[in-house]
DSSP file (Angstrom, degrees, kcal/mol; ACC not computed):
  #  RESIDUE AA STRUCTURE BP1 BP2  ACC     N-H-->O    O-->H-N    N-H-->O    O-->H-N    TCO  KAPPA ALPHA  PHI   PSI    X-CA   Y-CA   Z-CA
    1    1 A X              0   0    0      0, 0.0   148,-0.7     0, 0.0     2,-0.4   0.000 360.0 360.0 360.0 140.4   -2.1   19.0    2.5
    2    2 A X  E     -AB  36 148A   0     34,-2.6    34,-2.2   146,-0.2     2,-0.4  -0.986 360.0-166.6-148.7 147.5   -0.4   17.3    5.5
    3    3 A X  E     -AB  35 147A   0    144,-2.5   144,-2.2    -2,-0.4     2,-0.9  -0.983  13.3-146.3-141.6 126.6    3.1   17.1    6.1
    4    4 A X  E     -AB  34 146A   0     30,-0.8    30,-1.6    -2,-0.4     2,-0.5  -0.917  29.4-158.6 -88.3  93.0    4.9   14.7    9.0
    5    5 A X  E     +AB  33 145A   0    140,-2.4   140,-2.9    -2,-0.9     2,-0.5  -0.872  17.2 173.3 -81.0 101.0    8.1   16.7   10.2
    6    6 A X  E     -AB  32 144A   0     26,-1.8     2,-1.2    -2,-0.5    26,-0.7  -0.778  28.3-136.3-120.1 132.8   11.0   15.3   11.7
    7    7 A X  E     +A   31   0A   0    136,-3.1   133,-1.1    -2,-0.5   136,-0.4  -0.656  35.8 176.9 -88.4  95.0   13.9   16.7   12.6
    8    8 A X  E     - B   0 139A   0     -2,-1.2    22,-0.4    22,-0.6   131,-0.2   0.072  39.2-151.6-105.3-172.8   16.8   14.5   11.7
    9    9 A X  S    S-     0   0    0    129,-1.9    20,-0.4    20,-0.2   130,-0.1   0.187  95.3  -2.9-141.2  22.4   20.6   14.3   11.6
   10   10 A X        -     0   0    0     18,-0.6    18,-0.3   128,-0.3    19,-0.2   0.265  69.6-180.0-171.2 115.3   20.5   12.1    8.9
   11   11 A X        -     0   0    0     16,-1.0     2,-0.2    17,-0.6   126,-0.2  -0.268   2.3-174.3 -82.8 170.4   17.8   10.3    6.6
   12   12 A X  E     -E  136   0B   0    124,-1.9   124,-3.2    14,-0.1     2,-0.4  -0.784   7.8-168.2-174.5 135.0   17.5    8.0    3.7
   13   13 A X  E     -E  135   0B   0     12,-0.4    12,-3.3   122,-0.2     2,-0.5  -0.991  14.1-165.8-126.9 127.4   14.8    6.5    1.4
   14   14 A X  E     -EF 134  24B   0    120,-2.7   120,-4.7    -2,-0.4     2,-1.1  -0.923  17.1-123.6-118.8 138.6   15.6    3.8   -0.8
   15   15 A X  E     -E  133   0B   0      8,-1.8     7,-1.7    -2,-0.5     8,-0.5  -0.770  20.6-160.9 -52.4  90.2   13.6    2.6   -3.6
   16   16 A X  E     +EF 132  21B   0    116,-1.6   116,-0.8    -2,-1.1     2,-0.4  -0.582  19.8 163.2 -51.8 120.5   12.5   -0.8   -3.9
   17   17 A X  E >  S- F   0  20B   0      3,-2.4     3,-1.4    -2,-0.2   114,-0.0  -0.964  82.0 -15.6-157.0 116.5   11.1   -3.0   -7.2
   18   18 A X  T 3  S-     0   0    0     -2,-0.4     2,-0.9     1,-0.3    -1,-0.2   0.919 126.3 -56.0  54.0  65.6   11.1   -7.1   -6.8
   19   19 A X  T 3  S+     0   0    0     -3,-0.1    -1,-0.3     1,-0.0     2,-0.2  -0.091 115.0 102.6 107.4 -35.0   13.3   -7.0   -3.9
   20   20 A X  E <  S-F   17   0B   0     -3,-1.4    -3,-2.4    -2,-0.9     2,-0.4  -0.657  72.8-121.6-108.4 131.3   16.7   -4.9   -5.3
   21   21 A X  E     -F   16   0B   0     -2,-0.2    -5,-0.2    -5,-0.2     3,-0.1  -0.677  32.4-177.4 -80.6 123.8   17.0   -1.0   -4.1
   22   22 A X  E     -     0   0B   0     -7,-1.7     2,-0.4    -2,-0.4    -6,-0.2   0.190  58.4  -0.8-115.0  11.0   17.1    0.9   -7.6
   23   23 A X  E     -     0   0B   0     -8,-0.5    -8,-1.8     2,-0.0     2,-0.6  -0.864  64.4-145.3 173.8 166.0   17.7    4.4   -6.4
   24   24 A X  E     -F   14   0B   0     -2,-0.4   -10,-0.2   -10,-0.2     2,-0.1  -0.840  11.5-161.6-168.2 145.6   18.0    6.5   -3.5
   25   25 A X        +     0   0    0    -12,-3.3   -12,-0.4    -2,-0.6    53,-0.1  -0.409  28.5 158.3 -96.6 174.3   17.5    9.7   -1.7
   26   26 A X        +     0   0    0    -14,-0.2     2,-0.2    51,-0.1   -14,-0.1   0.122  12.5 175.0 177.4 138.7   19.3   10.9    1.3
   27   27 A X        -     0   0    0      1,-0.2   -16,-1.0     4,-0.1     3,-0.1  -0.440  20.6-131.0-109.0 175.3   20.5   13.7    3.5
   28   28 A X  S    S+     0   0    0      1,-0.3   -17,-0.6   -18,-0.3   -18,-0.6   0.553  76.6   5.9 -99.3-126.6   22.1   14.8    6.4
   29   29 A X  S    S+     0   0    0    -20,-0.4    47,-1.5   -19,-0.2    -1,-0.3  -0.522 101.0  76.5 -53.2 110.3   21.0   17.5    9.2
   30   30 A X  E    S- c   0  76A   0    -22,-0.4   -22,-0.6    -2,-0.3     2,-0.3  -0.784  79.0 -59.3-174.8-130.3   17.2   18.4    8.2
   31   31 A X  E     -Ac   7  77A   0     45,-2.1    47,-1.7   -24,-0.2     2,-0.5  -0.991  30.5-137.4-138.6 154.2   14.0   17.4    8.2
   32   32 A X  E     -Ac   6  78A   0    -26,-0.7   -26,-1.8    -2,-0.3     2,-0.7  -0.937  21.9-153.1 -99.5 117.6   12.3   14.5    6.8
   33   33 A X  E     -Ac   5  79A   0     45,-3.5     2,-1.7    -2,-0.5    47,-1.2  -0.740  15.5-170.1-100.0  78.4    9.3   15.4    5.4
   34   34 A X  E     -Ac   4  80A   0    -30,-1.6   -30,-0.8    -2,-0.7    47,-0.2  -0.540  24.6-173.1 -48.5  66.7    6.2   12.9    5.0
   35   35 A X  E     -Ac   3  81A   0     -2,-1.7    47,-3.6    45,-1.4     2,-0.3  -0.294  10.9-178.8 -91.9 148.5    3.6   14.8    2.6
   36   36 A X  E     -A    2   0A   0    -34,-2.2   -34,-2.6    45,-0.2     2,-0.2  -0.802  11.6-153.4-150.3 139.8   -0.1   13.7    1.6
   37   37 A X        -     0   0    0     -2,-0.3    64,-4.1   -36,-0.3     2,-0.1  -0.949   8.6-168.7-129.4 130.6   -2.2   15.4   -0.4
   38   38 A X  B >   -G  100   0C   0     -2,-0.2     3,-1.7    62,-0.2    62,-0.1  -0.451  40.6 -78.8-121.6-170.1   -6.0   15.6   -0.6
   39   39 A X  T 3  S+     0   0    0     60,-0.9    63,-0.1     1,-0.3     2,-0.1   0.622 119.1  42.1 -32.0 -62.2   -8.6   17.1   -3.4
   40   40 A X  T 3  S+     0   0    0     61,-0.0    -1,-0.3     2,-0.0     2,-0.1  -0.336  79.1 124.5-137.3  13.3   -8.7   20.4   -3.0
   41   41 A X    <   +     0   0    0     -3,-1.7     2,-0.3    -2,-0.1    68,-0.1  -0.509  37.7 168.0 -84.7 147.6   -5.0   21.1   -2.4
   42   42 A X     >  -     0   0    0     -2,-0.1     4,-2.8     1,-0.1     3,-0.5  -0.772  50.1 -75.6-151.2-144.1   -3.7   23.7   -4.9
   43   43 A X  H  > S+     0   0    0     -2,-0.3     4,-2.4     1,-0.3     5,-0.1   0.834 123.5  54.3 -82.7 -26.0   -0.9   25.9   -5.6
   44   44 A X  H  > S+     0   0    0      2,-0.2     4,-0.6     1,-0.2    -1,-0.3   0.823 113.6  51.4 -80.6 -35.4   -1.5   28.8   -2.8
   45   45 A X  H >> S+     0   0    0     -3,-0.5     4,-2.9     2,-0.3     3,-1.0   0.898 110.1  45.3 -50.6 -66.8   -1.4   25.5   -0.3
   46   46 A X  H 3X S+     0   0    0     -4,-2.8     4,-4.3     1,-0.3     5,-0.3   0.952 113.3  50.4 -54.4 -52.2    2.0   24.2   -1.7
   47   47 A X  H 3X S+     0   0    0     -4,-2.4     4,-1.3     1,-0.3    -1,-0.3   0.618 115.3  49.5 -73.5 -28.0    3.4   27.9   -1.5
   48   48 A X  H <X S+     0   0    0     -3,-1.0     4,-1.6    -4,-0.6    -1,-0.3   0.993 114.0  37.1  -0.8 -95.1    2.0   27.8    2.2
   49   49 A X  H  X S+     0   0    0     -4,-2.9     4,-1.7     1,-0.2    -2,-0.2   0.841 110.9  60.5 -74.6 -46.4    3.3   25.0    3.4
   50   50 A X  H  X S+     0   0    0     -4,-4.3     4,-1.8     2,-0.2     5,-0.4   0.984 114.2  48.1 -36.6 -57.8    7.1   25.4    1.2
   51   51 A X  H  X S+     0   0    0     -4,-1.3     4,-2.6    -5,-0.3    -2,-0.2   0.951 107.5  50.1 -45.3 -83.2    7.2   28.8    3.5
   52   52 A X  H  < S+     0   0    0     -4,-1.6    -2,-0.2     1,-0.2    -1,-0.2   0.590 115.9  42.5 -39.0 -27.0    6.3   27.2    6.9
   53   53 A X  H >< S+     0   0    0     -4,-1.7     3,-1.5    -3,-0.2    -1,-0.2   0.960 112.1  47.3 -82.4 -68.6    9.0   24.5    6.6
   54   54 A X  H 3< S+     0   0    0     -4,-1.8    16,-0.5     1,-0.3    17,-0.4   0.767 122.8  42.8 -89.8 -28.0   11.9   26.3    5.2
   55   55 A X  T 3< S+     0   0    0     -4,-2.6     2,-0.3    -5,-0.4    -1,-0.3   0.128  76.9 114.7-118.5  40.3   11.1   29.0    8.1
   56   56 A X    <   -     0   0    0     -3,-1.5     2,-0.8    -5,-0.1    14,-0.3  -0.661  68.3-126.1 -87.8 141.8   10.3   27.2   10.9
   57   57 A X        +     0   0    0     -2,-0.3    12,-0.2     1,-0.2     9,-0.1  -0.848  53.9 137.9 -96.4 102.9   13.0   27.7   13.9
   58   58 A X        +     0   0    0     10,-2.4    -1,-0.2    -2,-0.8     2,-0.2   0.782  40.1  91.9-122.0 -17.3   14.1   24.1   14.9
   59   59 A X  E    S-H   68   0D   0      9,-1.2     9,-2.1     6,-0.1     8,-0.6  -0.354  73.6-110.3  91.7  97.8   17.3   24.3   15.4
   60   60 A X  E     -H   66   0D   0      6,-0.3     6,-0.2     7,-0.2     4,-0.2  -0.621  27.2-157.8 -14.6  87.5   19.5   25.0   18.5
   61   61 A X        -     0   0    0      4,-2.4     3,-0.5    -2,-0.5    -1,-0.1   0.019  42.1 -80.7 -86.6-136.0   21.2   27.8   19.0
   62   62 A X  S    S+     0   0    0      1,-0.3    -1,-0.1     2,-0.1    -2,-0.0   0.403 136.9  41.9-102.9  -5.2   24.2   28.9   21.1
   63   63 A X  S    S-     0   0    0      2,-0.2    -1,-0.3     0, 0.0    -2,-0.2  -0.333 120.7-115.7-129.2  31.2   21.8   29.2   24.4
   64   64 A X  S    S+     0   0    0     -3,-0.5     2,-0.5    -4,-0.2    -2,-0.1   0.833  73.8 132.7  18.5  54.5   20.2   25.7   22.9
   65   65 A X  S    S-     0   0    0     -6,-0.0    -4,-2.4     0, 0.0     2,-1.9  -0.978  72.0 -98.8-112.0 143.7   16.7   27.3   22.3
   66   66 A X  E    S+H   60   0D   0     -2,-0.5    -6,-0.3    -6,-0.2    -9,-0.2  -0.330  74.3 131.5 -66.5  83.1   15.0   26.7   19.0
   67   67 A X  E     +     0   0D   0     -2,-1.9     2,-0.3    -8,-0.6    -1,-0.2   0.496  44.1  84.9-124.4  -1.0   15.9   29.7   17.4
   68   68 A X  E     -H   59   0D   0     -9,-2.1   -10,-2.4    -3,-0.3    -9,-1.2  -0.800  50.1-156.4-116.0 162.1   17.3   28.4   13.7
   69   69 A X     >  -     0   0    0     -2,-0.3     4,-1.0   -12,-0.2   -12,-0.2  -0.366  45.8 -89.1-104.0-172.6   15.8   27.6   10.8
   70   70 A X  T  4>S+     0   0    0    -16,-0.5     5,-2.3   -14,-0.3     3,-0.2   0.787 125.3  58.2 -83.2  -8.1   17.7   25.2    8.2
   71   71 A X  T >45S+     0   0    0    -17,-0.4     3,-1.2     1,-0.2    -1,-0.2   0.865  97.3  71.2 -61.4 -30.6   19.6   27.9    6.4
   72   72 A X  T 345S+     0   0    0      1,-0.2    -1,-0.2     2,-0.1    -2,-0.2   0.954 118.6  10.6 -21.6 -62.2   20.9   28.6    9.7
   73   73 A X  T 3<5S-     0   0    0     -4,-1.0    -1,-0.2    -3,-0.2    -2,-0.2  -0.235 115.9 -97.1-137.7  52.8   22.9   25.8   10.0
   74   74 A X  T < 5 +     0   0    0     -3,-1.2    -3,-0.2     1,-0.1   -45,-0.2   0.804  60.9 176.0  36.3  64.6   22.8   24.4    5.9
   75   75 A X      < -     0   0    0     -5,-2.3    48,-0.9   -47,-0.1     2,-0.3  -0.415  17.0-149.1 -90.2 158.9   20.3   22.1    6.6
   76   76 A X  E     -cd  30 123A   0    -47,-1.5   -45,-2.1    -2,-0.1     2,-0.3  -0.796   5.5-129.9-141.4-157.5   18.6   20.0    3.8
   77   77 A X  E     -cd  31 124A   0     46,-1.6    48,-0.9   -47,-0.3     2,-0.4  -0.965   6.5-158.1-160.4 115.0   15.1   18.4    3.1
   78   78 A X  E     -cd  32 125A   0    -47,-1.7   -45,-3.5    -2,-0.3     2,-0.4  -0.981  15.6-159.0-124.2 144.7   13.9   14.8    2.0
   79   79 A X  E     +cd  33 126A   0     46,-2.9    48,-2.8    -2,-0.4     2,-0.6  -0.871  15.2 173.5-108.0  99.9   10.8   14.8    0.6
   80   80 A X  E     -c   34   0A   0    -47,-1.2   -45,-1.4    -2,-0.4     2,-0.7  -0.806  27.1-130.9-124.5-176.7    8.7   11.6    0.5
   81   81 A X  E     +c   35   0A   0     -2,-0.6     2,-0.3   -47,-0.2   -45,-0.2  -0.824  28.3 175.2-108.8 134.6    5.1   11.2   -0.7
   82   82 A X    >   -     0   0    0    -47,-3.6     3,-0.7    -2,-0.7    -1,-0.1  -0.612  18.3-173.9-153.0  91.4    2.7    9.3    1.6
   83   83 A X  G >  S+     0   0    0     -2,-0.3     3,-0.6     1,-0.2    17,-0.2   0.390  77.2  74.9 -47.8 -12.6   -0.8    9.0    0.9
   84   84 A X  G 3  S+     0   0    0      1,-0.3    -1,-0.2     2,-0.1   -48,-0.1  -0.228  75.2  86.5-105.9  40.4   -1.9    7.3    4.3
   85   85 A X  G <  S+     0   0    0     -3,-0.7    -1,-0.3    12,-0.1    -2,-0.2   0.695  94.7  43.8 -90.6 -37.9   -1.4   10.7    5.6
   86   86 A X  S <  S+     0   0    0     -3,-0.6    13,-0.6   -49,-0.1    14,-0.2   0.138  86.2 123.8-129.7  -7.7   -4.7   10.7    4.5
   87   87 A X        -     0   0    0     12,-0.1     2,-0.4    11,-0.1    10,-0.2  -0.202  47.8-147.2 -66.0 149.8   -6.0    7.4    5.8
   88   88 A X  B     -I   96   0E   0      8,-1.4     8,-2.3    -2,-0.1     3,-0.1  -0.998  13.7-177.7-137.6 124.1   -9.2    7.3    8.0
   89   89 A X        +     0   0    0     -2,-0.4     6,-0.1     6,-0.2     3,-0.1  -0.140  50.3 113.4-128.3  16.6   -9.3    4.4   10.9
   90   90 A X  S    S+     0   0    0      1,-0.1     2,-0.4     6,-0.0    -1,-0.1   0.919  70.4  30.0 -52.9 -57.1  -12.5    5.3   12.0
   91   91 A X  S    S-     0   0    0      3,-0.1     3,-0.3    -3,-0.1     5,-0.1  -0.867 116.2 -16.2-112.6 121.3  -14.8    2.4   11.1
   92   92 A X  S    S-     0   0    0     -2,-0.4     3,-0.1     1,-0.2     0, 0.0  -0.253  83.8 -77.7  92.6-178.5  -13.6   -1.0   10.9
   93   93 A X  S    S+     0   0    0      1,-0.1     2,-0.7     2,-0.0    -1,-0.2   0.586 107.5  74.5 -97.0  -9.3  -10.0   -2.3   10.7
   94   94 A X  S    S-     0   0    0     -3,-0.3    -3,-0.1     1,-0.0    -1,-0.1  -0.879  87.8-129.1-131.3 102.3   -9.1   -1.7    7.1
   95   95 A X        -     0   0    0     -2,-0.7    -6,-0.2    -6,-0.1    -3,-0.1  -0.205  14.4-117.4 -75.3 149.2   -8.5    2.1    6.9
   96   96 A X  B     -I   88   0E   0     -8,-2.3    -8,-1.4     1,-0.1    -6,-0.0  -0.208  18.2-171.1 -61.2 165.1  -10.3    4.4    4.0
   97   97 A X    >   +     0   0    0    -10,-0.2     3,-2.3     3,-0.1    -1,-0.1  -0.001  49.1 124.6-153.0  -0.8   -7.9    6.0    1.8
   98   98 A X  T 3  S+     0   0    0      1,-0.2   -11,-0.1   -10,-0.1    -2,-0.0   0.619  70.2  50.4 -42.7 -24.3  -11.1    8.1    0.3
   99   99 A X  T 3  S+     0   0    0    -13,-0.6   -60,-0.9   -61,-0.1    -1,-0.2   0.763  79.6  94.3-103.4 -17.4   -9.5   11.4    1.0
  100  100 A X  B <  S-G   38   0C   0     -3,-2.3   -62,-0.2   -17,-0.2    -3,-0.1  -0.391  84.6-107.1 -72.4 160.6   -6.0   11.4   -0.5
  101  101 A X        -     0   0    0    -64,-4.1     2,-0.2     1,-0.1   -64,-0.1  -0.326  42.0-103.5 -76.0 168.1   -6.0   12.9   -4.1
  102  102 A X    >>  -     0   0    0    -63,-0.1     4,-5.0    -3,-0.1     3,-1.7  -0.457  36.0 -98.4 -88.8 147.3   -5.5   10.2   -6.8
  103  103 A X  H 3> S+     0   0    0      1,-0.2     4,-0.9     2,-0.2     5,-0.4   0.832 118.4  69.0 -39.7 -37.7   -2.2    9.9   -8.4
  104  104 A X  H 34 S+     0   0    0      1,-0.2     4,-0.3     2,-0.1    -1,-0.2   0.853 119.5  21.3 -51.6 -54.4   -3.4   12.0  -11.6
  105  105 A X  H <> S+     0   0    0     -3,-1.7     4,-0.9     2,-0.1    -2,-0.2   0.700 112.9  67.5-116.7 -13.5   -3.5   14.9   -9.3
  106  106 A X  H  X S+     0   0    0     -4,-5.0     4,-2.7     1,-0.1     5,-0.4   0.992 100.2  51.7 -41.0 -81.4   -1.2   14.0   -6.4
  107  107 A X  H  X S+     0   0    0     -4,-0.9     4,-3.0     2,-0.3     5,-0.2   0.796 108.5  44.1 -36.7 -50.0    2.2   14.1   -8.6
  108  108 A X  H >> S+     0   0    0     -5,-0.4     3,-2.1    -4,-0.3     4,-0.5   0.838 117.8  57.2 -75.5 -87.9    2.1   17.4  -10.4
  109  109 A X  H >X S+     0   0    0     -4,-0.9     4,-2.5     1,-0.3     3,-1.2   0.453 113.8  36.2 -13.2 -69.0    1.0   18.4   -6.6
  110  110 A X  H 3X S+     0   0    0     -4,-2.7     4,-2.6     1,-0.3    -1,-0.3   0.904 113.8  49.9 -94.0  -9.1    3.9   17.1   -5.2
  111  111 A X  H <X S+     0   0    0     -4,-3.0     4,-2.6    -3,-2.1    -1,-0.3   0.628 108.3  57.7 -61.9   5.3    6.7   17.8   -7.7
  112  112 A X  H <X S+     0   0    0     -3,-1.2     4,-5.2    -4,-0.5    -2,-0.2   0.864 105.1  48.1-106.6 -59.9    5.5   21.1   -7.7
  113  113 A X  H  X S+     0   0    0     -4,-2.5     4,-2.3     2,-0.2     5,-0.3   0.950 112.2  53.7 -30.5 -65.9    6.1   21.1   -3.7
  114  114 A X  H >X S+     0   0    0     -4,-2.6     4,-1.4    -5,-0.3     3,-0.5   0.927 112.6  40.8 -16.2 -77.7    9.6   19.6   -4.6
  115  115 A X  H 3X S+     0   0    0     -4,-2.6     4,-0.6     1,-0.3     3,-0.5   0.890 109.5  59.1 -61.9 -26.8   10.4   22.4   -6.9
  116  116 A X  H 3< S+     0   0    0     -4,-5.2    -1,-0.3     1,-0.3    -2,-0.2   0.730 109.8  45.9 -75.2 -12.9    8.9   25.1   -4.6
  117  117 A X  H X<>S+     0   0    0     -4,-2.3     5,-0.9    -3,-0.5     3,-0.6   0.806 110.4  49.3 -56.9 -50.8   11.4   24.0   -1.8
  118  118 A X  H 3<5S+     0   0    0     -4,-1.4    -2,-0.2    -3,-0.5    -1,-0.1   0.229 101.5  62.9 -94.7  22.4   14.3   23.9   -3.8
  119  119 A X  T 3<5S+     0   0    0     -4,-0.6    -1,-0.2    -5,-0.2    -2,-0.1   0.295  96.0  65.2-101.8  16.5   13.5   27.5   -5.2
  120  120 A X  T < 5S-     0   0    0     -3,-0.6    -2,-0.2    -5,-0.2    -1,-0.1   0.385 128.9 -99.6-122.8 -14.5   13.9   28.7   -1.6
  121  121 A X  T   5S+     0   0    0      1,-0.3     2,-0.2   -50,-0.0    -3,-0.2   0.446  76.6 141.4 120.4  -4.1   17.3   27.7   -1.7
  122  122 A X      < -     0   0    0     -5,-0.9     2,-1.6     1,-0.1    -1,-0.3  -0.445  60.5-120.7-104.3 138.1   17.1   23.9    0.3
  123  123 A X  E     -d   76   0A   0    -48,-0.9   -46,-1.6    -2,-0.2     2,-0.3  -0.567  41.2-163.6 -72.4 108.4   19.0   21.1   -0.8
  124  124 A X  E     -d   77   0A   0     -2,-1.6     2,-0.4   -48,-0.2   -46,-0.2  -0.763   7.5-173.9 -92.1 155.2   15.7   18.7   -1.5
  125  125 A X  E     -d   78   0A   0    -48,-0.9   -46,-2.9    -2,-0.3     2,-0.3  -0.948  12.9-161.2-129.4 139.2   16.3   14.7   -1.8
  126  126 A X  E     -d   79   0A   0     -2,-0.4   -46,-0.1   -48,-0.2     2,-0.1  -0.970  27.0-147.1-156.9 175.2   13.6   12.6   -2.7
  127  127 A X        -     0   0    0    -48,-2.8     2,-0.4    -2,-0.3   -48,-0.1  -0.362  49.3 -87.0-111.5-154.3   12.4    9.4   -2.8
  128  128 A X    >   -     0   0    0     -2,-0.1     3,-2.2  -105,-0.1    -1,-0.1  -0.845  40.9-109.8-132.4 128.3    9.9    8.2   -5.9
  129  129 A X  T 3  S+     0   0    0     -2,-0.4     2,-1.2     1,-0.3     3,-0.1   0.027  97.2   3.8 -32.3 148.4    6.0    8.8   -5.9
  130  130 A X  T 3  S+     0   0    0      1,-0.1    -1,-0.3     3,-0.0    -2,-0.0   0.390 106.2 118.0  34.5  -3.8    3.8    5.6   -5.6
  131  131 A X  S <  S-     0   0    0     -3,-2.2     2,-0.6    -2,-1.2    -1,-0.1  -0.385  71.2 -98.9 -78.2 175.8    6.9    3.3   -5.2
  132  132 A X  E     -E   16   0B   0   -116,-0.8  -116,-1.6    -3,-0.1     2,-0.4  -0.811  49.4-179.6-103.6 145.2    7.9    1.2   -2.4
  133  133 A X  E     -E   15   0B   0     -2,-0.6     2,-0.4  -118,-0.3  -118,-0.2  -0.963  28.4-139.0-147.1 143.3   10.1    2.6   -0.5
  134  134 A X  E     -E   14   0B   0   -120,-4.7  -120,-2.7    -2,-0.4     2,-0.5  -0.886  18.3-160.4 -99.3 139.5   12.4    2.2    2.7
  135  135 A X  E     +E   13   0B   0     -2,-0.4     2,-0.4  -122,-0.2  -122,-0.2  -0.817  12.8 178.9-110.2 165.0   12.9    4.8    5.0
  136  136 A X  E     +E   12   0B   0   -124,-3.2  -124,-1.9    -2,-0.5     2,-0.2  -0.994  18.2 172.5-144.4 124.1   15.8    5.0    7.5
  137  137 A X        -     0   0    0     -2,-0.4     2,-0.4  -126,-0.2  -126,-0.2  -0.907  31.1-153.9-140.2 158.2   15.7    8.3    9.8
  138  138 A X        -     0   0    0     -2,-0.2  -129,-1.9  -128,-0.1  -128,-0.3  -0.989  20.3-156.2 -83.9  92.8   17.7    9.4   12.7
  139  139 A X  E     -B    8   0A   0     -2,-0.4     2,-0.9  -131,-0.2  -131,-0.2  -0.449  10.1-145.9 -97.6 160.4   15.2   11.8   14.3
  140  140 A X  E >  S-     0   0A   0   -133,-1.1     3,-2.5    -2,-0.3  -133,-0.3  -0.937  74.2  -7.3-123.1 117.8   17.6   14.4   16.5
  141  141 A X  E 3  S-     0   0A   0     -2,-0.9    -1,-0.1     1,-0.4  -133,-0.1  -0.138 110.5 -88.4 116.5 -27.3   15.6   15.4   19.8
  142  142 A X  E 3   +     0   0A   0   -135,-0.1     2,-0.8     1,-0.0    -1,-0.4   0.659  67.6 172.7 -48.1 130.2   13.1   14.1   19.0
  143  143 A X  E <   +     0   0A   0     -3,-2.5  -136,-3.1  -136,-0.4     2,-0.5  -0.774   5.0 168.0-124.9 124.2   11.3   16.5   17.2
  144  144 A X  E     -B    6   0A   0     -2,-0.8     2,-0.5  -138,-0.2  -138,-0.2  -0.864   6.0-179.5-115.8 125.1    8.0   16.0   15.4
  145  145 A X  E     -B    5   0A   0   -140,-2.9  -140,-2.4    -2,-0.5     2,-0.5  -0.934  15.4-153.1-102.7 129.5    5.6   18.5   13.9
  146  146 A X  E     -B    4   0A   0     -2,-0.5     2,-0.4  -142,-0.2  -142,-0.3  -0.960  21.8-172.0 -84.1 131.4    2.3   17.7   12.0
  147  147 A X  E     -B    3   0A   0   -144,-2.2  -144,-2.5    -2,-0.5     2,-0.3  -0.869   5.2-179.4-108.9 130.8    1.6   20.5    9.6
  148  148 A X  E      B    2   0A   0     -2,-0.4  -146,-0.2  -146,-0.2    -2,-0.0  -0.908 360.0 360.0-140.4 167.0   -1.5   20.8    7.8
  149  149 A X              0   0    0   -148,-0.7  -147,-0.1    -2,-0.3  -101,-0.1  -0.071 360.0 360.0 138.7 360.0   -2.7   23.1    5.4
């Protein structure tokens, strides 16, 4: 599992199908979350990585050092799913895609991530599995973490 972390002050993903936005995610102060998921990912992973995010110190406090996490300061969580998390650019120009899991096991994977976020108490938004999607972030700091798992 690999997760793209940004810290934002406000995000948004909108769907896209033949041109026209049909739905849309988006939050305020949090992080935007990029997830990919490969074979072997399973539930002990999700439960992992849902911990490390919701209690990671990113946050400012009152001496600006990164000492809160987002219940700190009612922070929330968009989730999108991105499978060239998983892309390999080794050989060639036209990168391998050999390592993300297939949709079939990807989806339960990441709604399962979803719920295990918002059982922690985080406002989740999200945008929609295998669609096209735009995203529009405001990254505050910047700050990026890659997480893997």
């Amino acid at each position: 599992m690999r997760v793209l972390l940004q810290r934002v002050s406000r995000a948004e993903v909108r769907v896209r199908e033949d041109g026209a936005v049909r739905g849309a995610g988006r939050i305020g102060r949090g992080f935007l979350l990029l997830v990919g998921f490969t074979h072997d990912d399973d539930e002990a992973r999700l439960t992992w990585m849902a911990d490390k995010v919701v209690g990671l110190r990113l946050f400012s406090d009152a001496e600006e050092k990164m000492n809160l996490a987002l219940a700190d300061v009612s922070g929330e969580i968009l989730v999108v799913s991105q499978f060239t998390l998983y892309g390999d650019a080794a050989k060639g120009r036209r990168p391998s895609f050999i390592d993300a899991a297939r949709p079939e096991a990807a989806i339960p994977l990441y709604e399962r991530f979803v719920a295990s976020l918002r059982e922690r108490g985080i406002t989740v938004a999200t945008g929609e599995f295998g669609a096209m999607m735009d995203v529009e972030l405001v990254n505050d700091g910047p700050v990026t973490l890659w997480l893997e798992r």
